[in-house]
N, C-alpha and C positions, 0 to 999 in steps of 0.2 A: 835389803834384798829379800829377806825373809816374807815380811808382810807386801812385796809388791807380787812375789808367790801365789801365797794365798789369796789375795783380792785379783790377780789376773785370769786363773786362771777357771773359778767359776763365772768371772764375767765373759771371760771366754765362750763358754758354754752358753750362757745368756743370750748374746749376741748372734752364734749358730742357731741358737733356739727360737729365737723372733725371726732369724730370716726363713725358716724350714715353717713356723707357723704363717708367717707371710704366705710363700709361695702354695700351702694348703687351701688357707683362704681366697687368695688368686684364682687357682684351680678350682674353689668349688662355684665362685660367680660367673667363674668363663664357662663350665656345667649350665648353671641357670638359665643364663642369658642366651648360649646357644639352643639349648631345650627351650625355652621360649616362644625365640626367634622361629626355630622348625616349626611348631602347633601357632603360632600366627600363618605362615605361610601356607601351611597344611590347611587351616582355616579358610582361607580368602579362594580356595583352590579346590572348593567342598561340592556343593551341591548344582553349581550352575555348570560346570567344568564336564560335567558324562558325556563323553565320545569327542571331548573337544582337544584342540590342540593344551589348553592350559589346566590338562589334568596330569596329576602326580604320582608316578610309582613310591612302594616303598625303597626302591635304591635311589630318586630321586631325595628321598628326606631323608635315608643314610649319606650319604655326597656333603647334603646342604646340613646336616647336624654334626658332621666330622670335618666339613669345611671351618664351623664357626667355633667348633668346642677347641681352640690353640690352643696348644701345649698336653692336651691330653688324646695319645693314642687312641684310634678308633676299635684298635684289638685290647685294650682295657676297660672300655663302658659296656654296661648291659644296659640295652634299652626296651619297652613297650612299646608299639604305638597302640595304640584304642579307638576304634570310632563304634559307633553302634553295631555295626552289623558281621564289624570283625576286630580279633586282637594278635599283633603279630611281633612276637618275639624274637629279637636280635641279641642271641648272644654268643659273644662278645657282636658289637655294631658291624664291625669289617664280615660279618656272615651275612649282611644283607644286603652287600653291594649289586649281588648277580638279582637280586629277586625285582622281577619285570609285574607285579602284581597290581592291581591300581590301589592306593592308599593316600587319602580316605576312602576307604569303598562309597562307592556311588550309592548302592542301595539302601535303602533307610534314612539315607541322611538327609534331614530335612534344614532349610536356611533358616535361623534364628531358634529351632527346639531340640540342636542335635549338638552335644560333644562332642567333640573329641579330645584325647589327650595323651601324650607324651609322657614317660617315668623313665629315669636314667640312671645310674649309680657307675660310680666309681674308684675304688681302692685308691687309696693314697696311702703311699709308705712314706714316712718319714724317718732320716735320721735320728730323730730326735728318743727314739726307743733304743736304740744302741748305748744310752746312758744309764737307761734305768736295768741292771741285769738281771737274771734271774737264775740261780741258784750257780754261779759263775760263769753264766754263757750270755752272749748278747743276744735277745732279741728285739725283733723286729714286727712289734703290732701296727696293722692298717688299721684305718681310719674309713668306714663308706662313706663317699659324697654320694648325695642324693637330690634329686631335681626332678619337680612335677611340674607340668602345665598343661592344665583346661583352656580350650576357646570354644567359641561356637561356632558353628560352619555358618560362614555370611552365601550368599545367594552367587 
C-alpha cells in the first residue's frame, strides 16, 4: 500500500498536468487559426469592397474573431487590427462590438502592396501553478498566448 502511495499519487499530478497542458495548447491554435481566419477574410474584403455592400466594419471582425476563437472569451483577448492607414485597438475584443467604423480602412489600401494584420493575446491560467508554492501560499502564474497574422489586401 505504501509504495502504491507514493507512485500514485505524483502520477496523479502527471496526468492533471498533461490534461491542463493539453487544453493550453488547444487554446492557443484555436487563437491562431481564428486570428488567421479574420485577416484572410479582412483581406479578400480590402480594396475593391469602398462603398460596397461587401465591406467590413471593425465589429464585423470582432463577431467573426470571437465567433471562431471557441472556448476563449471575447472579454479575455486583446486584440490589434492594422492596415496602413489605421490601427485599432480592442481591448479586451468584446469593446469593439459596438464600433461601426470601416476596417480595413479603404484609404491607402492598395490590392497586392498593402498589409494588413491582426495581433491577439490571451492569458491562460492554468491549474498547474497551484502545485508549485510559494513561500506557503499557491499561486497562480498565466501564461500569454499570442497570435499574429499578415495578409495582403487582394483587389
Amino acid at each position: 500500500m505504501l509504495e502504491f502511495s507514493m507512485t500514485a499519487v505524483p502520477l496523479l499530478f502527471v496526468i492533471i498536468s498533461l490534461g491542463y497542458m493539453a487544453l493550453g495548447m488547444w487554446q492557443y491554435h484555436t487563437l491562431a487559426e481564428a486570428v488567421n481566419m479574420t485577416a484572410r477574410v479582412a483581406a479578400v474584403h480590402g480594396a475593391g469592397c469602398a462603398g460596397q455592400s461587401c465591406a467590413t466594419t471593425v465589429a464585423n471582425m470582432e463577431a467573426l474573431l470571437a465567433a471562431k476563437a471557441i472556448g476563449i472569451p471575447a472579454s479575455s483577448m486583446n486584440v490589434t487590427f492594422t492596415s496602413s492607414a489605421s490601427t485599432v485597438t480592442c481591448n479586451p475584443l468584446s469593446s469593439c462590438s459596438s464600433n461601426s467604423a470601416a476596417w480595413p480602412s479603404l484609404s491607402g489600401n492598395v490590392a497586392g502592396t498593402t498589409d494588413i494584420s491582426i495581433k491577439a493575446t490571451y492569458q491562460f491560467s492554468s491549474a498547474i501553478g497551484m502545485w508549485s508554492t510559494d513561500h506557503g501560499g499557491v499561486t497562480f502564474n498565466p501564461v500569454t498566448l499570442a497570435a499574429n497574422a499578415t495578409q495582403a489586401v487582394a483587389n
